[in-house]
N, C-alpha and C positions, 0 to 999 in steps of 0.2 A: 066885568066880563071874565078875568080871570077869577074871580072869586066862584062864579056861578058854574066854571068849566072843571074847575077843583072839588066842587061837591059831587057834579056829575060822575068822574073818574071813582070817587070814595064810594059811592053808591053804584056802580059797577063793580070794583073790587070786592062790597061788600057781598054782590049778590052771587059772584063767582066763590067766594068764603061758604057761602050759608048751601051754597051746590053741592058744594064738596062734602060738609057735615052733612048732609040729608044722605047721598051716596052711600057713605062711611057707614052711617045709622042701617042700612035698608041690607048689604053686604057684608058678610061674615069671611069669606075667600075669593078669591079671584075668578072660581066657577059657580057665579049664582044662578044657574037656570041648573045645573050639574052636583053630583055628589062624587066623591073619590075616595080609594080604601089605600090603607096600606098593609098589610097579612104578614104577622110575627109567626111564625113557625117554632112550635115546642115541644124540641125531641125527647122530653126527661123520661116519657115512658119506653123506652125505645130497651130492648132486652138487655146482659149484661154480655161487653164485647162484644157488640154491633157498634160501629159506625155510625154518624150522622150521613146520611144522603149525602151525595157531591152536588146533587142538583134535585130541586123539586119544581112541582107545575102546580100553576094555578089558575081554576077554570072558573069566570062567573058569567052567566049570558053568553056575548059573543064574542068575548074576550079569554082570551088564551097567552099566558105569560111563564115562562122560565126564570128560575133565579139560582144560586150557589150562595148569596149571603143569607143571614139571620132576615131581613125582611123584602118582603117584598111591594117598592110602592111604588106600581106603575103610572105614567101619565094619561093613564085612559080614563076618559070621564063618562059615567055611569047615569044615565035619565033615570028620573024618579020612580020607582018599582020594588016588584018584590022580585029578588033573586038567590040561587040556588051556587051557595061559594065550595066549590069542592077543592080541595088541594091534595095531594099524591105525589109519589117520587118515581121517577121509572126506574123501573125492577128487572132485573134479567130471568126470561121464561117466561114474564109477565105482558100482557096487553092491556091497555084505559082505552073503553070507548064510554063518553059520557060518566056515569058513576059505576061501571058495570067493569070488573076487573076479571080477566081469561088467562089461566094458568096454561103455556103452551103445550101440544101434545109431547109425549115423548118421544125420543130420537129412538136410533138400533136397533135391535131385535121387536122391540114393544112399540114402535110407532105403528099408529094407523089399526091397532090390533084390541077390541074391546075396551075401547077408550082409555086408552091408560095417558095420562099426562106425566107431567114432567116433576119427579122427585126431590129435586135441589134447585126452586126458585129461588131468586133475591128477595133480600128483605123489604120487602113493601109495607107503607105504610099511610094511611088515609085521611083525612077530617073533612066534615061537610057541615053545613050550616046556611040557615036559611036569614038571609040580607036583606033589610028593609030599607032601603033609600029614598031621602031626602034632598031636595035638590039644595045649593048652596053649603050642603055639610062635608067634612071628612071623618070618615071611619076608620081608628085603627082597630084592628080586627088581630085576635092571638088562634090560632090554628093549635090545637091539642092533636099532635101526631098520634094515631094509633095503630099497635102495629097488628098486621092482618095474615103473619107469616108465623108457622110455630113451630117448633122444631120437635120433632117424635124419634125417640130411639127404645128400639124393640131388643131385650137382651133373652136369651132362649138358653136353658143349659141342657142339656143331654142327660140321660137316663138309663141303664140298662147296660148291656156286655155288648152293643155294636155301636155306642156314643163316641167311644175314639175310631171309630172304622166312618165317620163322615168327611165327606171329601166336598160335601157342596148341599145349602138348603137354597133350592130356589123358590120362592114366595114373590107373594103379591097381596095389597089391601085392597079392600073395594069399599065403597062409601066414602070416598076423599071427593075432597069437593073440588069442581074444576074451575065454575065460576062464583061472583060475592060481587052482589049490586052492595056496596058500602053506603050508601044513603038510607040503607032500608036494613041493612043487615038481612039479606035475601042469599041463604044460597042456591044454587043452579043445583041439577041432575046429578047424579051420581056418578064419578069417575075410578079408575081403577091405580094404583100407584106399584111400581116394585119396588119391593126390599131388600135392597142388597146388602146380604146377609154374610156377614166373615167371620173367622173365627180368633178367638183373643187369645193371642199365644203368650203373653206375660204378664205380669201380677198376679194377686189375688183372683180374679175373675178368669184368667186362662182355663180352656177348655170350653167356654162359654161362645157360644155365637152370638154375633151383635147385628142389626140394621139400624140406620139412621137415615134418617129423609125430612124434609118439610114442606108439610101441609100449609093451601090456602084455609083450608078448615075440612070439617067432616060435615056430610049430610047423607039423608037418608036415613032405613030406617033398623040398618045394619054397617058395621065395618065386621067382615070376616078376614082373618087370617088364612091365603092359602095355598097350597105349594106344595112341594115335593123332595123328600131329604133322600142325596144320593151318597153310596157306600163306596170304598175302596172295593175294584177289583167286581163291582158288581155284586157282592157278596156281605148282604143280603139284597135282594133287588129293593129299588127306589120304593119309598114308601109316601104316601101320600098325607099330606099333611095339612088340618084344618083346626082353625082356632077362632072363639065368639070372642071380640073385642067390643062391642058395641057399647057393655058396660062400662068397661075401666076407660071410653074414651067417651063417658057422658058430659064428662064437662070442660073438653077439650078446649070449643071456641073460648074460650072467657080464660081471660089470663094468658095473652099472645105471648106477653112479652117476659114469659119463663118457660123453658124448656122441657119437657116432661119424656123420665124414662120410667120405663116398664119393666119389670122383670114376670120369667115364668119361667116353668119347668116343663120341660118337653119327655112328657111320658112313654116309660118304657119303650124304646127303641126294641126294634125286632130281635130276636137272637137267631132263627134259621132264614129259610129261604120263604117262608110263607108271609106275606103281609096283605093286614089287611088294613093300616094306615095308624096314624100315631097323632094325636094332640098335645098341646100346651095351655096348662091348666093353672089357677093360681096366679091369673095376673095381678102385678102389684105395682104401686110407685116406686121407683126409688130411689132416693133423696141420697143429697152431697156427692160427694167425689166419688162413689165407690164402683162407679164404671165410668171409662174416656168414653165418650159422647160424642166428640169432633166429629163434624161431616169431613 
């Protein structure tokens, strides 16, 4: 009796054994009807003296997650499908609805006023990718940041016997872009930007007017430079001032993550009181240190 009660037991344990290896065999993770990611974030293209982000977001389905480290591995588990991983960082001036990112309007004088947006956004930057999920698998997933913010600095020099008699160029761009579906590389309608334009009173480049602002990008199918240079004393009156940028800003998008200045020369300024408006001709790159740049 004991003998036949001892076999029974070994062939229970046996078949609790062989449950187990069948399990074991059939299961790869602990979520096998689910799939689950975890998203390495990779800043190396990110421009020279920019920051890493303090924080980034990560959007897949209906899942929406925050992080501050190198990766992100939430506990949310993912049905098998196909989905759309967007990741982005929040940017100041910036708004993310979906993949569609909104550069805010601008404040002061120029809010609410021929759409002009916002000059000096944060450095935003984006990756998306499309996820095919498997249930019972994990995905680790590397996010290639790209940055979607470029920084434009406009250097303008003076020309003529009333070049030192300026006291202020007021300008503006148009053709800056105000929104960038990032999944699609789509930009929105055409916005207006100011240039706030000052003059460089030391080194080499002194005498020289400078703007600097960044761009979500350019679209459309012009950026004109345009504005108005005023004199000391009123003397010559304010002259008006227009400039075709369209060209030297053909291939602006591409290459966020370097900075690009321009130079021109601001033609013959007025000598009397008659004006009939002055351009800036000869735009050019200009490479290395040989104008400050800083916003």
């Amino acid at each position: 009796m004991k003998a036949r009660q001892y076999i029974n037991m070994m062939g229970m344990a046996a078949a609790v054994l062989l449950s187990s290896c069948v399990k074991d065999a059939l299961y790869d993770t602990p979520h096998p009807d689910y799939g689950k990611i975890a998203v390495t974030a990779d800043w190396s293209a990110r421009g020279e003296g920019i920051d890493i982000p303090a924080t980034w977001t990560v959007t897949m389905g209906d899942y929406t997650g925050t992080e501050t480290s190198a990766t992100h591995a939430p506990d949310h588990l993912f049905a098998p499908g196909s989905y759309t991983l967007a990741v982005w960082n929040p940017a100041e001036g910036i708004t993310v609805s979906g993949t569609t990112a909104t550069v805010a309007a601008a404040t002061g004088n120029r809010a609410g006023t021929d759409a002009f947006v916002n000059n000096a956004p944060g450095w935003f930057f984006t990756y998306t990718e499309q996820v095919s999920i498997e249930k019972d698998k994990d995905y680790p997933l590397t996010a290639a940041m790209k940055q979607q913010v470029r920084e434009l600095t406009l250097v303008v020099e003076p020309t003529g016997d009333a070049a030192g008699r300026i006291t202020e160029i007021v300008a503006h761009l148009t053709g800056a872009a105000g929104t960038l579906d990032f999944a699609t590389d789509t930009y929105g309608a055409a916005s207006n930007v100011a240039l706030p334009f000052t003059k460089i009173t030391e080194g080499d480049d002194a005498g020289k007017w400078k703007a600097t602002v960044r761009l979500l990008g350019v679209t459309g199918t012009e950026q004109l430079l345009t504005g108005e240079i005023r004199y000391a004393d009123g003397n010559p009156t304010p002259t008006t001032l227009k400039s075709d940028l369209t060209e030297a800003l053909a291939a602006f998008n591409t290459g966020k993550g370097e900075s690009l200045t321009l130079g021109g020369t601001l033609v013959e300024t007025p000598e009397g009181m008659e004006v009939d408006g002055a351009g800036i001709t000869g735009w050019e790159e200009v490479k290395g240190d040989d104008v400050n740049a800083d916003l």
